[in-house]
FITI-475301 format. One record per atom (N, C-alpha, C, CB): residue in one letter; y, z, x; residue number from 1. Coordinates in Angstrom, 2 decimals. Glycine has a CB too. Example, Ala and Ser with C-alpha at 12.3 -4.5 7.8 and 13.67 -1.06 7.14 Angstrom:
 resn       y       z       x resi
    a   -5.69    7.80   13.19    1
    a   -4.50    7.80   12.30    1
    a   -3.30    7.80   13.20    1
    a   -4.47    9.05   11.31    1
    s   -2.25    7.08   12.85    2
    s   -1.06    7.14   13.67    2
    s    0.03    7.87   12.90    2
    s   -0.60    5.72   14.08    2
//
This chain:
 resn       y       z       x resi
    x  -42.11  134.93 -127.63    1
    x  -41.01  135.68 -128.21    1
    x  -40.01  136.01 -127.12    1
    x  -41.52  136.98 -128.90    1
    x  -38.69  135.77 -127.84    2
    x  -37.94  136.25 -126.56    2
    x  -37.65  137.59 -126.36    2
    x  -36.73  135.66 -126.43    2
    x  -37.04  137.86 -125.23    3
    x  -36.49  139.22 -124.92    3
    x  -35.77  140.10 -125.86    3
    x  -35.65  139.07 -123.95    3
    x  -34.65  139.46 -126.36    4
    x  -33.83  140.09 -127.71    4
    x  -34.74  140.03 -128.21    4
    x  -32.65  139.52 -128.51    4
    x  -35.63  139.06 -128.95    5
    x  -36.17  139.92 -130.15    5
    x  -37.05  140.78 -129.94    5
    x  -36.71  139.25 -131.12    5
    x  -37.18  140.99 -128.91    6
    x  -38.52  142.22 -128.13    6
    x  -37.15  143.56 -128.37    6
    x  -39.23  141.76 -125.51    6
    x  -36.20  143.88 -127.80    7
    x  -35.60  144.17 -128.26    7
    x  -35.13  145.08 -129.35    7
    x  -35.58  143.60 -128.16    7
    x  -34.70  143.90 -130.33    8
    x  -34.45  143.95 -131.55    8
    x  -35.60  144.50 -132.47    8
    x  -34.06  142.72 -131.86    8
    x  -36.42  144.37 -132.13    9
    x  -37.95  144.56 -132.76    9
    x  -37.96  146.24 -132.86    9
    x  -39.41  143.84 -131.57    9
    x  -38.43  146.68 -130.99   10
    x  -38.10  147.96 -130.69   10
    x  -37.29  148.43 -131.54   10
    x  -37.63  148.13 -129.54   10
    x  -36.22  148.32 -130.96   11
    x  -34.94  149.22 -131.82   11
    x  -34.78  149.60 -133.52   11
    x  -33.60  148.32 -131.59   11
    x  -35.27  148.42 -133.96   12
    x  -35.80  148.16 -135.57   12
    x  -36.97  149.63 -135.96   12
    x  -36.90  146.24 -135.64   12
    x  -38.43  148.94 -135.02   13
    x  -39.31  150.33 -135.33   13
    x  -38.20  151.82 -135.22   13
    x  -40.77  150.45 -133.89   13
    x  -37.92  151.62 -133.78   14
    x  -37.33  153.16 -134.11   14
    x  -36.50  153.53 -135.01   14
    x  -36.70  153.68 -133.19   14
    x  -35.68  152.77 -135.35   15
    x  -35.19  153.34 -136.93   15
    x  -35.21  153.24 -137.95   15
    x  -34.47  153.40 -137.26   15
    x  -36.92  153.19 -138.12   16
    x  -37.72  153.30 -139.68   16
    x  -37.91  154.62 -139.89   16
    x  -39.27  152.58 -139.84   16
    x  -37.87  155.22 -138.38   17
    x  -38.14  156.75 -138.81   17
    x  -37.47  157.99 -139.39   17
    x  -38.46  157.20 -137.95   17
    x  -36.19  157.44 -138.91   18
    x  -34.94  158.23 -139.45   18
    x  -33.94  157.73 -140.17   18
    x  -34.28  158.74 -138.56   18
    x  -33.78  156.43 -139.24   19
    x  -32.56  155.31 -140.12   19
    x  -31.50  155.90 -139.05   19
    x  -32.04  155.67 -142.32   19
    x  -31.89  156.03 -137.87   20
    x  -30.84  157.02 -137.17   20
    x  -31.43  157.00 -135.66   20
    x  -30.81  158.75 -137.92   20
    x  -31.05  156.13 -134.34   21
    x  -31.45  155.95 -133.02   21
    x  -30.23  156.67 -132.42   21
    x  -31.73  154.39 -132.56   21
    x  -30.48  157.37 -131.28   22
    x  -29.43  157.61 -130.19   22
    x  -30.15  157.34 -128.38   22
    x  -28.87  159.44 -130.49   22
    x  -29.97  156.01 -128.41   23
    x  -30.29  155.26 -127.13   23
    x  -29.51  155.38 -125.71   23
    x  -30.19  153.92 -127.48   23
    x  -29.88  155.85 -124.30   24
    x  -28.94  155.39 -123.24   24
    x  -29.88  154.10 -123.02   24
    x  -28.64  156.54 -121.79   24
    x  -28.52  153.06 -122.99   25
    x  -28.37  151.96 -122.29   25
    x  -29.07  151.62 -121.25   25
    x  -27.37  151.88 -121.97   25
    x  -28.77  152.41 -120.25   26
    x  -29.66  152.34 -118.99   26
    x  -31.20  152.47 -118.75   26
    x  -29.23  153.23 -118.28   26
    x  -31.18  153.22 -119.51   27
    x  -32.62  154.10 -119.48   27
    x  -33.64  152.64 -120.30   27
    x  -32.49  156.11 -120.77   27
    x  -33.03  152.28 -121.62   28
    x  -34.14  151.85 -122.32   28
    x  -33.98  150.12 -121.80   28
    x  -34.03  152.28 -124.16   28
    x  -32.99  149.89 -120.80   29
    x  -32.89  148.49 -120.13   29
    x  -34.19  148.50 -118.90   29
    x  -31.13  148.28 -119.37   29
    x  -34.09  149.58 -118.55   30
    x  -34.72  150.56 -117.14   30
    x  -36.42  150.34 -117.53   30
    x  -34.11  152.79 -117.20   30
    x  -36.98  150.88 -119.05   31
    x  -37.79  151.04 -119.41   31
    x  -38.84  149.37 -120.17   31
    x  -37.25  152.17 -120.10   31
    x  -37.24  148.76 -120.61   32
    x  -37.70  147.22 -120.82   32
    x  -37.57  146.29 -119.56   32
    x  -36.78  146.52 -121.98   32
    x  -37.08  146.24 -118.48   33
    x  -37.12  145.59 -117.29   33
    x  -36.07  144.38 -117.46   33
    x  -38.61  145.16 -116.95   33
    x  -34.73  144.76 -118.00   34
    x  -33.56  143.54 -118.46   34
    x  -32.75  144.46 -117.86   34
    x  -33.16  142.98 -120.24   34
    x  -31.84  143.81 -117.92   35
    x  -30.47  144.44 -117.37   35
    x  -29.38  145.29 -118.58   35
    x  -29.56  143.04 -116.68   35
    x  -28.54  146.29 -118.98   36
    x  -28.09  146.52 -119.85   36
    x  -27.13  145.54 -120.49   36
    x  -27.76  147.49 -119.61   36
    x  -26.82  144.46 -120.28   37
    x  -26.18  143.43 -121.15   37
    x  -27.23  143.34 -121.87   37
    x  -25.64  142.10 -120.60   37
    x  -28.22  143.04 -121.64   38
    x  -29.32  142.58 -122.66   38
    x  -29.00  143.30 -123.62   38
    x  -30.81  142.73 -122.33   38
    x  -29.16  144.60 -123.94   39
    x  -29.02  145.38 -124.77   39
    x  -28.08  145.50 -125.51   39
    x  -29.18  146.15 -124.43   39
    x  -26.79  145.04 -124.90   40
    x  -25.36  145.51 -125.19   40
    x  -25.19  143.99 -126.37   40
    x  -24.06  145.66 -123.41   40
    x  -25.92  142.87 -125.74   41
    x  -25.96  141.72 -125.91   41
    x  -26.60  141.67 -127.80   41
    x  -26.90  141.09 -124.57   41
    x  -27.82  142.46 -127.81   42
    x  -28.79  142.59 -128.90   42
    x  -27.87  143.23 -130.11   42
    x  -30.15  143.59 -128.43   42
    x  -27.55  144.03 -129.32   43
    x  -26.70  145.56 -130.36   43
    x  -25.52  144.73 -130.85   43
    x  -25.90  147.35 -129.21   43
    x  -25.01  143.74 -130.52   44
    x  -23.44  143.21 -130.74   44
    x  -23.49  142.19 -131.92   44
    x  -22.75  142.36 -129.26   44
    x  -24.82  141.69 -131.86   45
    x  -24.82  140.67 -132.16   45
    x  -26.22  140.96 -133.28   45
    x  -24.78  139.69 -130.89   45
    x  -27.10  142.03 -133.31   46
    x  -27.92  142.32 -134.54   46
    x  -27.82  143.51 -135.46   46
    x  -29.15  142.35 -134.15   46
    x  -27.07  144.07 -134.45   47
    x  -27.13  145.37 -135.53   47
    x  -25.03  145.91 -135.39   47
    x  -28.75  147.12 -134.61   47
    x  -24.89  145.06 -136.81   48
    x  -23.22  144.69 -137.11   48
    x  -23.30  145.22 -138.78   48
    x  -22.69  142.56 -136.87   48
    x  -21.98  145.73 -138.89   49
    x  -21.73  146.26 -140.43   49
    x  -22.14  145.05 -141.37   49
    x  -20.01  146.71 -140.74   49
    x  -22.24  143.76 -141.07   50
    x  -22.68  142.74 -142.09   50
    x  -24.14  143.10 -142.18   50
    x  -22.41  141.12 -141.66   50
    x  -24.55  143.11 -140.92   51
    x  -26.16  143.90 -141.31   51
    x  -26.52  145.24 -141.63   51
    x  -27.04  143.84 -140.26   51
    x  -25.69  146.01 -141.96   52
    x  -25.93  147.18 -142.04   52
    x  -25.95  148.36 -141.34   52
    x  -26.58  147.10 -142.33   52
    x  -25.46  148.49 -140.52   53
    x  -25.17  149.06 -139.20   53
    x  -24.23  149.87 -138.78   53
    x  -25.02  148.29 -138.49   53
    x  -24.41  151.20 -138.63   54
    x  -23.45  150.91 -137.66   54
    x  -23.23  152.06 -136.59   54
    x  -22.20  150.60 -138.38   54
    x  -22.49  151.43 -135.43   55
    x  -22.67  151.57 -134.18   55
    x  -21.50  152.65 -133.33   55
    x  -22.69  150.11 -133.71   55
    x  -22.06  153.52 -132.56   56
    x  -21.26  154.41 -132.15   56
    x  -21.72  154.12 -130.68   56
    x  -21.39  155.86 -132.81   56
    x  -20.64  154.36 -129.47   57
    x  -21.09  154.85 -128.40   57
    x  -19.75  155.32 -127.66   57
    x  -21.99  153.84 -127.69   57
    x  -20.94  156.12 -126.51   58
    x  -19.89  156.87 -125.65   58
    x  -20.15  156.45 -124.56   58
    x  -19.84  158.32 -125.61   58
    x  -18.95  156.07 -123.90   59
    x  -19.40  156.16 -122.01   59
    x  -19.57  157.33 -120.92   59
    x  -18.32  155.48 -121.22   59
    x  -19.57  156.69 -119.93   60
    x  -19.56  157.59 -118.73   60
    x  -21.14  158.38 -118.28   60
    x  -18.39  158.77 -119.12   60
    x  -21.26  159.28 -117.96   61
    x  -22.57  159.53 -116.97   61
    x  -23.71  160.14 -118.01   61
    x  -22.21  160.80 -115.54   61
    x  -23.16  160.99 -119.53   62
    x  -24.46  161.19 -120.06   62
    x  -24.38  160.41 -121.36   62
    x  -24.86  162.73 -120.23   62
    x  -23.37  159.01 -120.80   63
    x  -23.15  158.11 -122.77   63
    x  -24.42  157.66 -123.48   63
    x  -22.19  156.28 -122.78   63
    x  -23.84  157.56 -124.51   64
    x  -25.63  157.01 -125.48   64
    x  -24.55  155.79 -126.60   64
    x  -26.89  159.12 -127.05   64
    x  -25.68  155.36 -126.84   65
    x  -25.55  154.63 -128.15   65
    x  -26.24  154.74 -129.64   65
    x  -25.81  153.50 -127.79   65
    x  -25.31  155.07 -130.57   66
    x  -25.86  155.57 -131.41   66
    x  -25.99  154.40 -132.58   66
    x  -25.19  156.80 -131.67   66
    x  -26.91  154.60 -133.60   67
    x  -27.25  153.15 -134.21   67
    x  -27.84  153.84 -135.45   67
    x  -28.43  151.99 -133.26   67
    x  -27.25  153.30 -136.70   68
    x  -27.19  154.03 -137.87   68
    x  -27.79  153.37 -138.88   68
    x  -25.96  154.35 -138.21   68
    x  -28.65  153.07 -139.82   69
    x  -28.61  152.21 -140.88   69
    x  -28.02  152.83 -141.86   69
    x  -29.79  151.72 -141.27   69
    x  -27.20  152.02 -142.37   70
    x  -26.56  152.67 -143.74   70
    x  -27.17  152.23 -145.28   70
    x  -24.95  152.23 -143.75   70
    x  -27.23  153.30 -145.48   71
    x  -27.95  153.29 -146.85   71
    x  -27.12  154.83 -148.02   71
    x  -30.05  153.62 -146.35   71
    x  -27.03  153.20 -148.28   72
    x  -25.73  153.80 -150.07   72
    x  -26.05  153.15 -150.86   72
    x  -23.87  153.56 -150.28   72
    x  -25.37  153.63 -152.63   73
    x  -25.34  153.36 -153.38   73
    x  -25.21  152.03 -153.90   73
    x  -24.90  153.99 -153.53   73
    x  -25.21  150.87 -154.99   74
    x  -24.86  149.69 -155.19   74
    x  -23.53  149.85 -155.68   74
    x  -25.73  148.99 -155.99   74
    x  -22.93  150.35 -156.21   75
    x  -21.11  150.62 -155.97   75
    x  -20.66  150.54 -154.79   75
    x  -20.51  152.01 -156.33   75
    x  -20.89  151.47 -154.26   76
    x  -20.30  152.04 -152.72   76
    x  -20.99  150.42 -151.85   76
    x  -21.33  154.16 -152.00   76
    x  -22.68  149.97 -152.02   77
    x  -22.10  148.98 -150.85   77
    x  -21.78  147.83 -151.02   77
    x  -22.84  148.75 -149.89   77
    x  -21.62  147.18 -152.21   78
    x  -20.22  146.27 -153.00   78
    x  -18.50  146.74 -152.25   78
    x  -20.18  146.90 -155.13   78
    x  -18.15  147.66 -152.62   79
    x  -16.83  147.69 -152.13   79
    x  -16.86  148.35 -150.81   79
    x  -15.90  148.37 -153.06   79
    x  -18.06  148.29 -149.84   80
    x  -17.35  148.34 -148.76   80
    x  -17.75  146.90 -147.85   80
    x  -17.66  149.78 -148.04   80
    x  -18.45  145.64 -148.80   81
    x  -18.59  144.85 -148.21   81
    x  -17.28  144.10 -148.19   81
    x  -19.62  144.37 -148.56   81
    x  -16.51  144.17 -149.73   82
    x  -15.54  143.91 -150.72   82
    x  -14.19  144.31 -149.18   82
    x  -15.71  145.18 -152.54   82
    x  -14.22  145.62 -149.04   83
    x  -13.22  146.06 -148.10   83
    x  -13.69  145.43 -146.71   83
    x  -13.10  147.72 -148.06   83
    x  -14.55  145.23 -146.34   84
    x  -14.50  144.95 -144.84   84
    x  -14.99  143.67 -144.82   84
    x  -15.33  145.90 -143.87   84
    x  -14.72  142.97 -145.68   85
    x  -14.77  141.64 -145.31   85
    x  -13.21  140.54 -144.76   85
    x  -15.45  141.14 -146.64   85
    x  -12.18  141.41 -145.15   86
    x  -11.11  141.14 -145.11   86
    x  -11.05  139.83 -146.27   86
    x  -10.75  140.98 -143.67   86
    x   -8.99  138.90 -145.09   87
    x   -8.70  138.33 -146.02   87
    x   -9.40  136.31 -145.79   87
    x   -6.97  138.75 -146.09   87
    x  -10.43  136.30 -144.55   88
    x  -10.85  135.12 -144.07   88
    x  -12.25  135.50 -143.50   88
    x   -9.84  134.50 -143.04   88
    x  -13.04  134.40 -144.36   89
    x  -14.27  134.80 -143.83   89
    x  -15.21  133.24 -143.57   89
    x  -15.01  135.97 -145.00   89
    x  -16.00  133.34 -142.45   90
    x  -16.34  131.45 -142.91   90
    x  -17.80  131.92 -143.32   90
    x  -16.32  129.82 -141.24   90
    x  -18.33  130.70 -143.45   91
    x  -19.69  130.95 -144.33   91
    x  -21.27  131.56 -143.74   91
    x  -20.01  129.49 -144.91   91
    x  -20.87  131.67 -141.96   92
    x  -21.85  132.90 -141.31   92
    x  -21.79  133.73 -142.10   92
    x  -21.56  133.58 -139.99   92
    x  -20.39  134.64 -142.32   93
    x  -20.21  135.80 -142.77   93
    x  -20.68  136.18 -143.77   93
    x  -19.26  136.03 -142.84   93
    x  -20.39  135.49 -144.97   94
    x  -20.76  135.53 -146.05   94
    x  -22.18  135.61 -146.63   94
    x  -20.23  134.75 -146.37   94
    x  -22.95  134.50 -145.98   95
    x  -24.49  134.66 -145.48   95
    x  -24.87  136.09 -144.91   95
    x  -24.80  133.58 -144.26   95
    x  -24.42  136.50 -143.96   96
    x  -24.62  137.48 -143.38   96
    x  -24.69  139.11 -144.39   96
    x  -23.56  137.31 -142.35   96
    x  -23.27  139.09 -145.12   97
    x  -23.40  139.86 -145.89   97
    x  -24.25  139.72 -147.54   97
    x  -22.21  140.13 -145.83   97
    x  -24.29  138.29 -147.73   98
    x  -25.02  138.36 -148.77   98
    x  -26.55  138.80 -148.23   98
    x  -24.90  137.00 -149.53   98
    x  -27.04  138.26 -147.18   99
    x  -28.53  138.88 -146.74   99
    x  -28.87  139.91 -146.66   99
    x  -28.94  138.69 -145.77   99
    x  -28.12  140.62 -146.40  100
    x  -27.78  142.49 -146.30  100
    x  -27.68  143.06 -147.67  100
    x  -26.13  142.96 -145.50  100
    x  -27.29  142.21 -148.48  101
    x  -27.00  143.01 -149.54  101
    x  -28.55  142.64 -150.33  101
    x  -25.41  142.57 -150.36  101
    x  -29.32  141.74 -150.18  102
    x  -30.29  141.31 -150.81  102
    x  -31.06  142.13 -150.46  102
    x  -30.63  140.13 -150.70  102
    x  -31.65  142.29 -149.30  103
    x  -32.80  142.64 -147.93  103
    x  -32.50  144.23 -148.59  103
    x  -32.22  142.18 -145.67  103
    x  -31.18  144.69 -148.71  104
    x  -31.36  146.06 -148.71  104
    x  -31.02  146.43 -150.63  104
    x  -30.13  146.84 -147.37  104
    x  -31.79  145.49 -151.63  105
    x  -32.24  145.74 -153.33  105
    x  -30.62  145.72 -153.43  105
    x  -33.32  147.53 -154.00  105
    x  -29.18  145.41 -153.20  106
    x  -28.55  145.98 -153.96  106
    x  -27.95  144.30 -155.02  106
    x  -27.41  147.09 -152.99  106
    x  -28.46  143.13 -154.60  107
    x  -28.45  142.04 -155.43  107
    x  -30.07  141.68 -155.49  107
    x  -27.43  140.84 -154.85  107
    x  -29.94  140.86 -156.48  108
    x  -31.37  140.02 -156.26  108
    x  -31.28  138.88 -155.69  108
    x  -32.10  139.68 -157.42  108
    x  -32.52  138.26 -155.89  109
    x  -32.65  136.83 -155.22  109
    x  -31.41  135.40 -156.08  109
    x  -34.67  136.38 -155.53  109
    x  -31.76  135.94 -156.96  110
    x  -31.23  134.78 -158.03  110
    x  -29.28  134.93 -157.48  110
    x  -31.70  135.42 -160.30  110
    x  -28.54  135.98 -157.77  111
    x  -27.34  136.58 -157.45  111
    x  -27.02  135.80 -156.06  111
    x  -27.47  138.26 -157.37  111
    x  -27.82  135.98 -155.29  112
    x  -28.06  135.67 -153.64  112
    x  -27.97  134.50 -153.46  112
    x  -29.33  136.02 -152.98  112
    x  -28.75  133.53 -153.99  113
    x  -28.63  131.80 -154.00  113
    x  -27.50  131.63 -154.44  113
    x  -29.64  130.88 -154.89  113
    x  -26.83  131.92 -155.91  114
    x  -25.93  131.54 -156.50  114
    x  -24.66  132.08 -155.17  114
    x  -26.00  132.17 -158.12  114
    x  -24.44  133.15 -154.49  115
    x  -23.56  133.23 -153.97  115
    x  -23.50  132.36 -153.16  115
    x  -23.39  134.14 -153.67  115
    x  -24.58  132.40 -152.22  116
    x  -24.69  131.49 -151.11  116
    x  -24.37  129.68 -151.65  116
    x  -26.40  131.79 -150.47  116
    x  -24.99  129.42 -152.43  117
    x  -24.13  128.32 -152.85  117
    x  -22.96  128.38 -153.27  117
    x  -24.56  127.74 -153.64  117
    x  -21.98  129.41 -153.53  118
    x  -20.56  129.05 -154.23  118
    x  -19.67  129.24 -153.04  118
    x  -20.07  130.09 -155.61  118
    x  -20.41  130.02 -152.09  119
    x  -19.14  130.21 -150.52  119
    x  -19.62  129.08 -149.53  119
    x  -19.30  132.11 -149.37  119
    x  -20.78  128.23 -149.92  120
    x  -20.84  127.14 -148.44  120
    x  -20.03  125.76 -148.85  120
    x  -22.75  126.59 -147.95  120
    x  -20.41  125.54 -147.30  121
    x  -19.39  124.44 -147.16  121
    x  -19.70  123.10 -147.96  121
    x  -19.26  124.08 -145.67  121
    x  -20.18  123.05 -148.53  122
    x  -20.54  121.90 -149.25  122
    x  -20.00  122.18 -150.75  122
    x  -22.17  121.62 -149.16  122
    x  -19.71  123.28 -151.29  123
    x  -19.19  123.64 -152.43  123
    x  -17.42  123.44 -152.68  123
    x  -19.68  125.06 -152.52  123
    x  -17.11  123.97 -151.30  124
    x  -15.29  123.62 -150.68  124
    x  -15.87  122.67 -150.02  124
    x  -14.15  124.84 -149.56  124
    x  -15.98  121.64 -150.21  125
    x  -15.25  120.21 -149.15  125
    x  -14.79  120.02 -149.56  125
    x  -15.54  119.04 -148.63  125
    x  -14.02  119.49 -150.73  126
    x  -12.82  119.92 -151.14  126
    x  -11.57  119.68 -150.43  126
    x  -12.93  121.09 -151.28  126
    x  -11.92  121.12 -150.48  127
    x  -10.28  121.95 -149.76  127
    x  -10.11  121.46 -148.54  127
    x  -10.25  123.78 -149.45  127
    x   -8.86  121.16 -148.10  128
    x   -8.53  121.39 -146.45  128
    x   -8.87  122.78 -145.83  128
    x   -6.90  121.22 -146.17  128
    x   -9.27  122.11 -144.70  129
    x  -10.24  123.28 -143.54  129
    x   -9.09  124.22 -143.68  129
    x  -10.69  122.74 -141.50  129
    x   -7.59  123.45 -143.40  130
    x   -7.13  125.10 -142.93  130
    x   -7.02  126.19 -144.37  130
    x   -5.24  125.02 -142.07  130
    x   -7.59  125.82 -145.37  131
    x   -7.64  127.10 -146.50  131
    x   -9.15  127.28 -146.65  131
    x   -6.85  126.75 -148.18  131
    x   -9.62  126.94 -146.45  132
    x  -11.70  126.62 -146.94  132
    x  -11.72  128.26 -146.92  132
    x  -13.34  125.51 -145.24  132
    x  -11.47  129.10 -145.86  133
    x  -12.11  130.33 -145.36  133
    x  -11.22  131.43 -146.46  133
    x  -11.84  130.58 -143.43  133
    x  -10.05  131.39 -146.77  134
    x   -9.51  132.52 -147.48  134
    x   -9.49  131.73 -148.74  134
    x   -8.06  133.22 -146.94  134
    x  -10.15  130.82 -149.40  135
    x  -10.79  130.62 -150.92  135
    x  -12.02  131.03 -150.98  135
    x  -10.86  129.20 -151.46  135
    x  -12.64  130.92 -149.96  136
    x  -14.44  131.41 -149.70  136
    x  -14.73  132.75 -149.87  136
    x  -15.06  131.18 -148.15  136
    x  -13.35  133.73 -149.39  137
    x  -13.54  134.35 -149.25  137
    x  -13.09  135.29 -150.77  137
    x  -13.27  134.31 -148.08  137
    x  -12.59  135.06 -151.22  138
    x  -11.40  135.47 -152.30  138
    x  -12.97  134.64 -153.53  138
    x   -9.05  134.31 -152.04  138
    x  -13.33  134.03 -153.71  139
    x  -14.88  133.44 -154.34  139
    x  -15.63  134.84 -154.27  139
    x  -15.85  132.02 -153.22  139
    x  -16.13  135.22 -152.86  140
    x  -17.16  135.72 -152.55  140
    x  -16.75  137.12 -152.58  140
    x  -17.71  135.20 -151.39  140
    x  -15.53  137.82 -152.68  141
    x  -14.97  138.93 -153.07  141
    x  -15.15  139.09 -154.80  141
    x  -13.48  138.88 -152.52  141
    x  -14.84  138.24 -155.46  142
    x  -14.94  138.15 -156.92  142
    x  -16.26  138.14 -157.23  142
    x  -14.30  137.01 -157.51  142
    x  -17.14  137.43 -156.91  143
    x  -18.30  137.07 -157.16  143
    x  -18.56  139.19 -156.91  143
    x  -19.07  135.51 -155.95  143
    x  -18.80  139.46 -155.92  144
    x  -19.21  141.27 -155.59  144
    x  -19.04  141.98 -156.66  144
    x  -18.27  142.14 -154.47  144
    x  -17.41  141.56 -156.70  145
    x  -16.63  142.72 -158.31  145
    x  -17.91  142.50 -159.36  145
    x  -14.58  141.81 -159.43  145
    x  -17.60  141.41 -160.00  146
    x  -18.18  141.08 -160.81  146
    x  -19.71  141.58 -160.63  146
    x  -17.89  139.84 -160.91  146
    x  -20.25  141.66 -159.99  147
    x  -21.69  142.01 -159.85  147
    x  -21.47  144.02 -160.12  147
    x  -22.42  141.34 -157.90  147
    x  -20.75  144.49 -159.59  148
    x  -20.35  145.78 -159.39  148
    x  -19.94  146.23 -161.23  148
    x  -18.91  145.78 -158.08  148
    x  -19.23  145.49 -161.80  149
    x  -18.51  146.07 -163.03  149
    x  -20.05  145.72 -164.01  149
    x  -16.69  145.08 -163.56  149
    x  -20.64  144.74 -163.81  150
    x  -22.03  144.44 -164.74  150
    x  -23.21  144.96 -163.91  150
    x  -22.32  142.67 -165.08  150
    x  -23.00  146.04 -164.14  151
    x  -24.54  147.21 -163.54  151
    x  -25.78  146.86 -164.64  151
    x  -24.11  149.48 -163.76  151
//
């Protein structure tokens, strides 16, 4: 196993307990034997508002990093995937947020395939590349509504 997911793992247990970590950087790089990129590296790249997340920190001599899971309603996390997905998204993203939305009950499995097949790239080949991402995305925005107005 690698380092990140040693990591990622850690950081995960600790916020089963609250849904709520406040980490220094140094200390828990200090305590895993990596350097604080590692960390900075993990946090950037696993724990992101597509996953559910989200991330506060402060610098300077007593900074921390704070690490949140968010847990809301199926309205509320429809339109704030809806809002922060913007107006271009390629099909990481979309994956990303459909997994989040699955992993955390607010679609099912069935909802989940069907999205994931209507935003990948094999569904737009099609289109020219330079539009693929703001039809994918404007798809995968509708597709949410629609899940949101049929509760």
């Amino acid at each position: 196993m690698s380092l990140s997911n040693d990591i990622a793992r850690m950081l995960m247990e600790m916020l089963e307990q609250d849904g709520t970590i406040e980490i220094q950087r140094n200390e828990l790089a200090q305590t895993l034997g990596c350097v604080p990129s590692q960390i900075n590296y993990v946090i950037s790249s696993r724990f992101t508002p597509e996953h559910g997340y989200i991330v506060e920190s402060r610098r300077g001599g007593g900074g921390y990093i704070k690490i949140t899971r968010v847990s809301i309603d199926k309205p509320s996390a429809i339109m704030h995937t809806v809002n922060h997905i913007g107006d271009e998204a390629d099909f990481s993203v979309c994956r990303a947020h459909t997994l989040n939305l699955l992993n955390a009950g607010i679609i099912d499995k069935t909802s989940a395939k069907l999205m994931l097949a209507a935003t990948g790239d094999s569904s737009l080949r099609m289109l020219p590349p330079t539009v693929r991402d703001r039809v994918r995305t404007t798809i995968f925005k509708q597709m949410l509504l629609t899940l949101d107005t049929h509760r």
